[in-house]
TORDRENGU-776433 format. One record per residue (C-alpha): residue number from 1; residue in one letter; x, y, z. Coordinates in Angstrom, 1 decimal, always signed. Each point is the difference from the previous one (the first is absolute). Layout:
% TORDRENGU-776433
+-----+--------+--------+--------+--------+
! num ! residu !      x !      y !      z !
+-----+--------+--------+--------+--------+
! NUM !      a !      X !      Y !      Z !
...
+-----+--------+--------+--------+--------+
//
This chain:
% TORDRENGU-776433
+-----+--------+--------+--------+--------+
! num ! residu !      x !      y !      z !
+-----+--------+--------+--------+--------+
!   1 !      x ! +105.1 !  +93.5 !  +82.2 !
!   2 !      x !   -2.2 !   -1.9 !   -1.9 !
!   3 !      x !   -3.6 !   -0.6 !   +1.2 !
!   4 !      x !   +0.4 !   -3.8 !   +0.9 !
!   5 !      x !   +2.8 !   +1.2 !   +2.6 !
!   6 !      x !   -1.6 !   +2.7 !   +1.2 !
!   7 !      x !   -2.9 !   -2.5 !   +0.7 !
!   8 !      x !   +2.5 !   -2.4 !   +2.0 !
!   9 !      x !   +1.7 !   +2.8 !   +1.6 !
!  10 !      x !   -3.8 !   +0.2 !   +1.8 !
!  11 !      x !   -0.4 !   -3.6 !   +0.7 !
!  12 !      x !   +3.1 !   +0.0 !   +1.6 !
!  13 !      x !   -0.8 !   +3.0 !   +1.8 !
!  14 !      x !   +3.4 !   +1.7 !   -0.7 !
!  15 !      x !   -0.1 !   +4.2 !   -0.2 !
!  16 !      x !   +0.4 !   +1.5 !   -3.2 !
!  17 !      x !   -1.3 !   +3.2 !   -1.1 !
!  18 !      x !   -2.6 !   +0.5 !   -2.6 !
!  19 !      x !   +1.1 !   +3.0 !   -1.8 !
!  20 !      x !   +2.2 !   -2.0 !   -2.4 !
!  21 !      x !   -2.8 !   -2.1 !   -0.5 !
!  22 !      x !   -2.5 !   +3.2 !   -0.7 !
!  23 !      x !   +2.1 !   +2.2 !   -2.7 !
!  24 !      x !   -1.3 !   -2.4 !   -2.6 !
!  25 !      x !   -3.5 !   +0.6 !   +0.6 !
!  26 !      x !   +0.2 !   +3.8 !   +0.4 !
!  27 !      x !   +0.7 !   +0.1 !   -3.8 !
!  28 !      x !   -3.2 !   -2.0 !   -1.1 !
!  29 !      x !   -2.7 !   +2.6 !   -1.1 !
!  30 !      x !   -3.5 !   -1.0 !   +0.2 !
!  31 !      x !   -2.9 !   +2.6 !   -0.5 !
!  32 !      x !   -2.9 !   -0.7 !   +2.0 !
!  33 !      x !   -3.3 !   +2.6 !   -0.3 !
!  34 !      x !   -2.3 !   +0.4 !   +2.7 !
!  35 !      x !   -2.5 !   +2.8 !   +1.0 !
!  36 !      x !   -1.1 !   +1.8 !   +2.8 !
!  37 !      x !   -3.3 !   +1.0 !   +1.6 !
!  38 !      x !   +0.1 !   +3.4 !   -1.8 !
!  39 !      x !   +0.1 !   -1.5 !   -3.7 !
!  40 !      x !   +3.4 !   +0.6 !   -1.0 !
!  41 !      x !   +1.8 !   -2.9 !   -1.2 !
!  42 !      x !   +4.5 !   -0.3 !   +0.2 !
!  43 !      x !   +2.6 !   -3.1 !   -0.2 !
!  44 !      x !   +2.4 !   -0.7 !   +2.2 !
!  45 !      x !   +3.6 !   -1.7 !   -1.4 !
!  46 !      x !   +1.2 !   -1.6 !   +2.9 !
!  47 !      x !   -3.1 !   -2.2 !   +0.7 !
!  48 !      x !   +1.9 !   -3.6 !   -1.4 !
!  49 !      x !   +2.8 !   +1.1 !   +1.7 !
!  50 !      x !   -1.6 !   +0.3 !   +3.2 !
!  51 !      x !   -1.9 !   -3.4 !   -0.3 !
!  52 !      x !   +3.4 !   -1.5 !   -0.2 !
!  53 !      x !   +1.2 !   +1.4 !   +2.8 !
!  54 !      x !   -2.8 !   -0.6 !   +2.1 !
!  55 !      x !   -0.4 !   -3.8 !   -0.9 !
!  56 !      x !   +4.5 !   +0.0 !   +1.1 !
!  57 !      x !   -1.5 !   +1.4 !   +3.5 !
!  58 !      x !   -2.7 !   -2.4 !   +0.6 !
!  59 !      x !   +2.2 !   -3.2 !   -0.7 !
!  60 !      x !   +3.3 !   +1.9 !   +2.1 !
!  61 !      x !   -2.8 !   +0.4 !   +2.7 !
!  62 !      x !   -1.2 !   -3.6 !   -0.1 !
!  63 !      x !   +3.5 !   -0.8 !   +0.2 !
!  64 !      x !   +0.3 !   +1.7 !   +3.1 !
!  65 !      x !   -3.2 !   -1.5 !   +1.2 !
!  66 !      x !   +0.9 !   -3.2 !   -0.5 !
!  67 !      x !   +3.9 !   +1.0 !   +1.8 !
!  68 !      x !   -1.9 !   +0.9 !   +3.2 !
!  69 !      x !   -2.0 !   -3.5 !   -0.4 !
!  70 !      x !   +2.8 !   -1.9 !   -0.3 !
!  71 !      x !   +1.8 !   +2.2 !   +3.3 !
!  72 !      x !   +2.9 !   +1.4 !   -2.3 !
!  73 !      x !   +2.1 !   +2.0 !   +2.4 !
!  74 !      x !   -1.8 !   +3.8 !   +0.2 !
!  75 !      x !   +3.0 !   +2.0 !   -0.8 !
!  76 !      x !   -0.6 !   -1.9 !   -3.6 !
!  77 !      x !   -3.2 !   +0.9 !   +0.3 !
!  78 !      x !   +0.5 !   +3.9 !   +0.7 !
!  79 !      x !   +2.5 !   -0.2 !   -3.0 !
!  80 !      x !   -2.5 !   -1.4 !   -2.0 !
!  81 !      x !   -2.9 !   +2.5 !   +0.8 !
!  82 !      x !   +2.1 !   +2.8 !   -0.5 !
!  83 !      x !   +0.5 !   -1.1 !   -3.7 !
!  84 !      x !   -4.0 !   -0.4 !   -0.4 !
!  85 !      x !   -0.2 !   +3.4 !   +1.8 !
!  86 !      x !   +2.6 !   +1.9 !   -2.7 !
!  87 !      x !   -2.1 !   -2.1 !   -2.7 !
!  88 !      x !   -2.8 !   +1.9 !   +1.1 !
!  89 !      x !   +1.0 !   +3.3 !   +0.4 !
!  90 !      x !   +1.8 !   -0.1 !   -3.9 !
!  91 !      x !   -3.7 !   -1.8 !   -1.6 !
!  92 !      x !   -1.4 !   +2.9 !   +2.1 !
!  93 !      x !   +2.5 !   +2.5 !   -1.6 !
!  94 !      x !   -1.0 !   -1.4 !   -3.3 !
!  95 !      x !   -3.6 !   +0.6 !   +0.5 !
!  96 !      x !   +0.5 !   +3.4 !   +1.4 !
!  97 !      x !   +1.9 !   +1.1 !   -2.9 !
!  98 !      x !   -2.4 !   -1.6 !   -2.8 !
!  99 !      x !   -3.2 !   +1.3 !   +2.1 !
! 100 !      x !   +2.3 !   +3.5 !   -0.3 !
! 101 !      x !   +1.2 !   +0.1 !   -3.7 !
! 102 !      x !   -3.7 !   -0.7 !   -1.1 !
! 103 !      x !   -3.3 !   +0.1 !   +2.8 !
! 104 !      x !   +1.6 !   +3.0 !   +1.1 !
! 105 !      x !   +1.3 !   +2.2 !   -3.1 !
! 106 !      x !   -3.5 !   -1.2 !   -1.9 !
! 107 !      x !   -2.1 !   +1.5 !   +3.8 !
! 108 !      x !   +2.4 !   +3.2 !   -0.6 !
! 109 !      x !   -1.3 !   +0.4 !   -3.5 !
! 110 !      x !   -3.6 !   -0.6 !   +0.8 !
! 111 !      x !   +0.4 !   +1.7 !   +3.7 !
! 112 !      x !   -1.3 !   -2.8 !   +1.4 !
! 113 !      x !   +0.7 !   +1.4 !   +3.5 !
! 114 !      x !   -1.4 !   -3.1 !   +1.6 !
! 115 !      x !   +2.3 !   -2.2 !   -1.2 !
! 116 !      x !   +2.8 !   +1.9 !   +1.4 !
! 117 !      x !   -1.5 !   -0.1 !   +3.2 !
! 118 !      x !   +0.3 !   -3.1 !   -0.2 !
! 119 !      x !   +3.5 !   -0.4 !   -1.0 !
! 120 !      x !   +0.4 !   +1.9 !   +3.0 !
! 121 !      x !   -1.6 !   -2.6 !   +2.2 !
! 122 !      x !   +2.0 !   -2.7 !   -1.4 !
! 123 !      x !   +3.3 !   +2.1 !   +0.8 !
! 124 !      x !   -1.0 !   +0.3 !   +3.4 !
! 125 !      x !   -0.6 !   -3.6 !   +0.6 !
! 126 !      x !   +3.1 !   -1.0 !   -2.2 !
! 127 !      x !   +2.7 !   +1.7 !   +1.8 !
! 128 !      x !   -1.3 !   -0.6 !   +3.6 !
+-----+--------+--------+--------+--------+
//
């Protein structure tokens, strides 16, 4: 599905899933660098693809925003939601699994026990 129907499909507000629409992106590596508190300095791979994704959500939830303006019928709606909720969860997947392959193994190397703890945390919060 190319990008201008994929666009329509949301105008319209006709259900479609996102996954088909994602694969693409999960294949663009981008190496971003960033540091935390303690000094040490690691890149993350994912971080265009994530940007991507998240940009899809916001317009597929201002779709739905504007749907429940415009009184669409709510069943619609739900349908709609769910796909901005799976969206979520496979950006948050992505995340996970960059923060994993490269915050994590470099706080392992340095044994940056802080940093797990916080990974900890965030898995506590994700999968409530």
């Amino acid at each position: 599905m190319s990008q201008t129907e994929h666009d329509k499909l949301h105008e319209l507000g006709i259900a479609h899933s996102h996954e088909a629409m994602h694969e693409h992106i999960h294949t663009h590596e981008h190496s971003h660098e960033h540091s935390h508190e303690h000094g040490h300095t690691h890149s993350h791979t994912q971080t265009k693809a994530v940007m991507n994704r998240l940009s899809r959500i916001i317009g597929h939830l201002e779709s739905v925003k504007r749907m429940v303006a415009d009184g669409r019928d709510c069943s619609e709606v739900l349908v709609q939601l769910a796909a901005v909720d799976s969206a979520v969860k496979s950006v948050s997947r992505v995340v996970m699994k960059d923060h994993i392959e490269h915050c994590i193994v470099d706080a392992v190397k340095e044994n940056d026990t802080e940093t797990l703890a916080k990974l900890n945390e965030a898995i506590d919060r994700f999968i409530k």
